[in-house]
C-alpha positions as CSV (number, residue, x, y, z in Angstrom):
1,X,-2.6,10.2,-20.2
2,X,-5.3,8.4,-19.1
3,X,-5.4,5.8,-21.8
4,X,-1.4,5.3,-21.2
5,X,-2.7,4.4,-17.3
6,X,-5.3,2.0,-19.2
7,X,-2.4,0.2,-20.9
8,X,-0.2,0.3,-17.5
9,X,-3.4,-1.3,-16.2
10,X,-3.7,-3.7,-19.2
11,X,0.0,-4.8,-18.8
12,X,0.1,-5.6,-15.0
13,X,-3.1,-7.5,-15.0
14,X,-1.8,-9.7,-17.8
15,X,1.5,-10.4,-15.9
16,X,-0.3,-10.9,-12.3
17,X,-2.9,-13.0,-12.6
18,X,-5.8,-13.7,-10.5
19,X,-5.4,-10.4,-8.0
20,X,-7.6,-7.8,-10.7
21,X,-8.9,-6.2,-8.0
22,X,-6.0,-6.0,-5.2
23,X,-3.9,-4.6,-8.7
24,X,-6.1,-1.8,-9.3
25,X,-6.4,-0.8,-5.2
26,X,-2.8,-1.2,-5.5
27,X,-2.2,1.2,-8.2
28,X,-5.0,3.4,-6.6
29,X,-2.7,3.9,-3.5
30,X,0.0,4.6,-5.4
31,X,-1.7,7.7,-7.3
32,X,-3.2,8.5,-4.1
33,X,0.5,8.9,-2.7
34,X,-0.1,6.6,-0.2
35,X,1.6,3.3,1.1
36,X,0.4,-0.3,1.2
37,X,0.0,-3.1,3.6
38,X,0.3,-6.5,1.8
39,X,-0.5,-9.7,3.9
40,X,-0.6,-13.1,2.4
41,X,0.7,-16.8,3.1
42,X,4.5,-17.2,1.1
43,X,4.4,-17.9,-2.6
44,X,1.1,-15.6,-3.5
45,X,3.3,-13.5,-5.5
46,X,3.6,-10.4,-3.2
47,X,7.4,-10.0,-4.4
48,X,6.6,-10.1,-8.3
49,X,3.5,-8.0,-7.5
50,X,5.5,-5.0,-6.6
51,X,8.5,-5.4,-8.1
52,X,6.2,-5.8,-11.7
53,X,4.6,-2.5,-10.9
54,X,8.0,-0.5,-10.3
55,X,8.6,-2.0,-14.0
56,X,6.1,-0.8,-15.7
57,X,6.5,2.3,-14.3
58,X,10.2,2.4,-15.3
59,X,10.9,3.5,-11.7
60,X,13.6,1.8,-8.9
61,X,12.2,-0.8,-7.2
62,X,14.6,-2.0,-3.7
63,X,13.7,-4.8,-1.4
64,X,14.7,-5.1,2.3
65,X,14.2,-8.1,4.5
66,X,13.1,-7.5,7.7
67,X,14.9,-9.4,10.8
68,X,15.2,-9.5,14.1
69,X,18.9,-7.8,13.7
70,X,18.4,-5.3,11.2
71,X,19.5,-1.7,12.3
72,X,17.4,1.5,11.3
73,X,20.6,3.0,9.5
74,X,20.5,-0.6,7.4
75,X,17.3,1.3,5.6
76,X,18.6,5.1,5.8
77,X,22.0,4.8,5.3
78,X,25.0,5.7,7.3
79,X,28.2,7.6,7.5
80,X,31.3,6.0,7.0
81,X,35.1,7.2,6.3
82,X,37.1,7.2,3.1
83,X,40.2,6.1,3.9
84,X,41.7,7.4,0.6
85,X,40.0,10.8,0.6
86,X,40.6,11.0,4.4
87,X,36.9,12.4,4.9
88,X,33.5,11.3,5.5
89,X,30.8,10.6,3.0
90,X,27.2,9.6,3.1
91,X,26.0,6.0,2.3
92,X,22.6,6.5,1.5
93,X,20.5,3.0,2.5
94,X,17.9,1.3,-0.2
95,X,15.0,3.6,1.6
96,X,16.8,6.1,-1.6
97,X,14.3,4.5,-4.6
98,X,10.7,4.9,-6.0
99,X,9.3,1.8,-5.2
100,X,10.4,-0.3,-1.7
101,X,9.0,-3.3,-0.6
102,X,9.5,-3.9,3.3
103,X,9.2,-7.7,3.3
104,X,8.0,-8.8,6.1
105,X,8.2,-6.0,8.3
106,X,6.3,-7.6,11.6
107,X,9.9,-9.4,12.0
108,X,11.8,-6.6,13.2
109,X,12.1,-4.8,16.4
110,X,9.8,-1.2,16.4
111,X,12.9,0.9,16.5
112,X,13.1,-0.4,13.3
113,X,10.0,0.0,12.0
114,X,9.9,3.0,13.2
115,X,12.6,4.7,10.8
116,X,10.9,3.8,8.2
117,X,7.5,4.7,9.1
118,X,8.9,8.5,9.5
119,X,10.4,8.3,6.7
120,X,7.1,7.3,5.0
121,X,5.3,10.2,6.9
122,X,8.2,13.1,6.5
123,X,9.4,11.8,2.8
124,X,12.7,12.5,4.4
125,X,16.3,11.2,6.1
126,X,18.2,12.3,8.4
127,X,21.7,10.5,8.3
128,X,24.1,12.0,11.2
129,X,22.0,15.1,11.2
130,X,22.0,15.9,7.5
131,X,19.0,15.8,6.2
132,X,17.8,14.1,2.6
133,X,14.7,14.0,0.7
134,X,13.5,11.3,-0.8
135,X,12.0,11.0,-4.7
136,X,8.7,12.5,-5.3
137,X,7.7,9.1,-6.3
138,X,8.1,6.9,-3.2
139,X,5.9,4.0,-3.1
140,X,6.1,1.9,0.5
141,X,4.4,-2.1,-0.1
142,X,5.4,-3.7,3.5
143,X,4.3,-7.4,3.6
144,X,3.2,-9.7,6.6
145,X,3.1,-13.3,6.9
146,X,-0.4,-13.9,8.9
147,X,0.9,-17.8,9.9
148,X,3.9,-17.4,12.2
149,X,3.8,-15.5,14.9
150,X,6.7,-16.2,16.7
151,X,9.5,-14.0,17.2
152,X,7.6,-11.2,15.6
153,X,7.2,-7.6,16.5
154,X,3.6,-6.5,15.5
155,X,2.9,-2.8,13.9
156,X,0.9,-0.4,16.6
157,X,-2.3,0.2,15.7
158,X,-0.5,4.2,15.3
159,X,2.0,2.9,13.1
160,X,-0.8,1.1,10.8
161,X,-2.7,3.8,10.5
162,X,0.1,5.2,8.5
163,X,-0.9,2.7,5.2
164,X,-3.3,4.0,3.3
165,X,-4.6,0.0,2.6
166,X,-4.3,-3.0,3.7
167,X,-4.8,-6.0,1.4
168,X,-5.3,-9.3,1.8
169,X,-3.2,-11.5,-1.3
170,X,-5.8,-15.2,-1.3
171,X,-4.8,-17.7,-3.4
172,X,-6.2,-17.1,-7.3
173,X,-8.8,-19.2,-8.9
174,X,-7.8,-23.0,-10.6
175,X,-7.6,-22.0,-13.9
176,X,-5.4,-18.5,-12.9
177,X,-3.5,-21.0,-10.8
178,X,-3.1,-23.4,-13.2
179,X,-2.0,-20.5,-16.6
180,X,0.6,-19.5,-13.9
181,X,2.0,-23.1,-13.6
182,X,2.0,-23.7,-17.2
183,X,3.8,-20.7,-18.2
184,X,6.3,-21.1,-16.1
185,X,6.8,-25.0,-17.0
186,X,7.0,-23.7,-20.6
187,X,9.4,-20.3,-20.0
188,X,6.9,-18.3,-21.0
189,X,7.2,-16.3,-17.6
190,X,10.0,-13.9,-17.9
191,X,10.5,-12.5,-14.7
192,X,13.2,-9.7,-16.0
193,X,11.7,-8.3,-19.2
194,X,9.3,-5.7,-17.9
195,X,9.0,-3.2,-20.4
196,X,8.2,0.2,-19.2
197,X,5.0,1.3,-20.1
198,X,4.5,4.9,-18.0
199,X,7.2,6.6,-17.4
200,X,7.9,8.8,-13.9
201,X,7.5,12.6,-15.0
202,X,3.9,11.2,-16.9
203,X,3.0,9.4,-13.6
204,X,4.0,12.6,-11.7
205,X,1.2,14.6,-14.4
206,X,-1.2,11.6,-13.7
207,X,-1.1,12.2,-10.1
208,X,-1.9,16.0,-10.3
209,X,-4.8,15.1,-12.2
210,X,-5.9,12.7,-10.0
211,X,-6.0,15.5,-7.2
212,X,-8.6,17.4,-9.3
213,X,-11.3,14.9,-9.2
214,X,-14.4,16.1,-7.5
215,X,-15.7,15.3,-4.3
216,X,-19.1,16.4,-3.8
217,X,-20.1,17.8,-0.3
218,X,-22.7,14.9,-0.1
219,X,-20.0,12.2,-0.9
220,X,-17.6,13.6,2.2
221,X,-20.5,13.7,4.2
222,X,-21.4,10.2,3.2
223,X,-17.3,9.7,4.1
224,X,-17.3,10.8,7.6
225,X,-21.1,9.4,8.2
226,X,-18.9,5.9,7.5
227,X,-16.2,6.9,9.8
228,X,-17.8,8.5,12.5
229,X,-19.7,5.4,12.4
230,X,-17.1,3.6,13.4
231,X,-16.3,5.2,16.9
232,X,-20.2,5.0,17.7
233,X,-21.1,0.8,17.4
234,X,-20.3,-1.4,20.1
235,X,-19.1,-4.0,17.6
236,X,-15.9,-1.8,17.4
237,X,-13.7,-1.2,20.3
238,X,-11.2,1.6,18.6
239,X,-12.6,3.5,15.7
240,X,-10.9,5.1,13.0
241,X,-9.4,8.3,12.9
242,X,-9.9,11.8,10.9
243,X,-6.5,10.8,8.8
244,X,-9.0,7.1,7.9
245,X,-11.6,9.6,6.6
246,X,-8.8,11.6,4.2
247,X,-7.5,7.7,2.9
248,X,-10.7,7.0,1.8
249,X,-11.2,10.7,0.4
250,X,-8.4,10.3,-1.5
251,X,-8.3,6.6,-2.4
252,X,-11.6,7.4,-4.1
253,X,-10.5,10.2,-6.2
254,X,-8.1,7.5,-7.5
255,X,-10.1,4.6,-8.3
256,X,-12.6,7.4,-10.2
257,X,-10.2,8.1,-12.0
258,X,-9.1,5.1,-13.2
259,X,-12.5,4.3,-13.8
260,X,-12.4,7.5,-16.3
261,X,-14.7,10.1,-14.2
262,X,-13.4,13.3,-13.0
263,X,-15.5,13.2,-9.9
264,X,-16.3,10.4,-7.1
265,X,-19.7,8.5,-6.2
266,X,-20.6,6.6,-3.1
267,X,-19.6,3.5,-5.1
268,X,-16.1,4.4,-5.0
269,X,-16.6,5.1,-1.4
270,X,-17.5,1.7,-0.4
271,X,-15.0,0.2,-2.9
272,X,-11.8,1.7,-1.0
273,X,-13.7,1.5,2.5
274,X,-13.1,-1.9,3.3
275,X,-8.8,-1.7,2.6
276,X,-8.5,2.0,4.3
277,X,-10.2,1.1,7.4
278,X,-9.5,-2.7,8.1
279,X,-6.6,-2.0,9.4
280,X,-7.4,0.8,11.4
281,X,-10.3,0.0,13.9
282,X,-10.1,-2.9,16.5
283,X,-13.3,-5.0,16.9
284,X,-14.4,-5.4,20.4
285,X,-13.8,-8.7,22.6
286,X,-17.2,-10.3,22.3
287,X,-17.7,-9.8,18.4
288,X,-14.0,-11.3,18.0
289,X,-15.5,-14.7,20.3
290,X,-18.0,-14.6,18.1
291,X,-15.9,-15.3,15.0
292,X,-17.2,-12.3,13.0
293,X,-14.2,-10.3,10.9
294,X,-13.3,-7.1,10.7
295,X,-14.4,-7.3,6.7
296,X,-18.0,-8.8,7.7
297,X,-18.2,-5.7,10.4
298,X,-17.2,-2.8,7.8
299,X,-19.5,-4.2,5.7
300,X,-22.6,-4.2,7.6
301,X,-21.4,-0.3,8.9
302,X,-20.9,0.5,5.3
303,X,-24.9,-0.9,4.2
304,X,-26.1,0.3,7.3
305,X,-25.4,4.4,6.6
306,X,-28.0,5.4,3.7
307,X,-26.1,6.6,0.1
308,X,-26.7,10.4,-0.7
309,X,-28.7,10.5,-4.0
């Protein structure tokens, strides 16, 4: 099985190109059951990113866009009568799919957001009091555009802390740019023939698998040195919480195993540290004035706490 997650791998990074490493975090979240926080400027590919992954994975992929007017039971579904059967009868909303990508979520108002950030947490809907699962394989990507701000609703910082990452989408190199341009000039870019390459009951396996990776006690304490770190430097104004510390736990148990190991180092750690926490701790007043980032701060936490041997 792993070498059919090797070709899925393969497949994806040969249709996106110039995001290797955002693909293989993405595809870590996803085997780590989590959900994703994609922010980039228009026209980076965030769409094709996540609707390419739901192909290869011969799952559903559904897209919503986010507005001020959009209604929670536009995502969940409603009730509605049948005229002809002279009863009523559940329309179940696009949250009902494998794959969802919540584009540009920061544009709707938090009721909103909030129906489907439960139903990320509960992997459940209730419609008019019924209530309906959702597939075992339900992927969240919500997108943000980081250049308007106006008439937006931002996510809490509680509501973040539901993603597992957050990734930033940058523009790809000259030449990734430029392959791009010329195979769409010359059709070579076939945006509908996405040929499955994993299918859902083999992810489902994958996944399992993925939960048996080791973690060695010196590796979770290396984990919570990181996030405990966090709450303790005056560079940070809100650290992250015990659910940041279980993200990176089981991020890393993900991107081990798609590296092919069965347990996790303190590489692995640090790889998945920067995306699980960015998003989760607020820097403090005078190191935002100073122009630092929230990537140059988790950095120099991450160096700064010494790697178990």
């Amino acid at each position: 099985m792993r070498q059919e997650l090797t070709s899925l791998l393969e497949s994806y990074e040969n249709r996106i190109l110039g995001q290797n490493l955002n693909l293989r975090l993405l595809l870590s979240a996803v085997l780590a059951g989590g959900h994703v926080l994609l922010e980039g400027v228009p026209g980076t590919g965030k769409t094709q990113m996540v609707r390419t992954l739901a192909g290869l994975l011969g799952g559903s992929f559904n897209r919503i866009q986010f507005t001020p007017d959009l209604l929670p039971s536009d995502i969940t579904g409603s009730m509605i009568y049948n005229m002809k059967e002279g009863s009523f009868e559940t329309l179940k909303g696009p949250i009902f799919t494998n794959i969802l990508l919540a584009d540009e979520i920061n544009r709707t108002p938090a009721k909103t957001q909030a129906a489907l950030l439960e139903a990320m947490e509960e992997k459940q809907v209730t419609i008019q009091g019924e209530t309906y699962p959702l597939p075992e394989v339900f992927f969240v990507v919500a997108t943000q555009n980081p250049i308007e701000f106006e008439g937006t609703y931002p996510l809490p910082e509680a509501q973040q802390d539901r993603f597992l990452f957050k990734l930033y989408i940058d523009f790809p190199t000259f030449e990734e740019e430029k392959r791009v341009l010329k195979q769409v000039i010359e059709n070579q870019f076939v945006v509908h023939s996405i040929q499955e390459v994993l299918d859902l009951p083999t992810f489902i396996e994958i996944a399992k698998e993925v939960n048996e990776v080791t973690v060695g006690e010196n590796v979770l304490d290396y984990t919570m040195k990181i996030v405990r770190k966090t709450r303790e430097t005056e560079a940070i104004r809100f650290g992250a919480s015990t659910r940041a510390g279980i993200s990176i736990g089981k991020a890393a148990q993900a991107w081990a195993y798609l590296a092919g190991r069965d347990y996790v180092t303190p590489d692995d750690i640090k790889m998945v540290a920067k995306p699980a926490l960015r998003h989760r701790i607020q820097l403090s007043p005078h190191i935002e004035l100073e122009g630092a980032t929230v990537d140059q701060i988790i950095e120099e936490l991450v160096g700064s706490v010494p790697v178990p041997r």
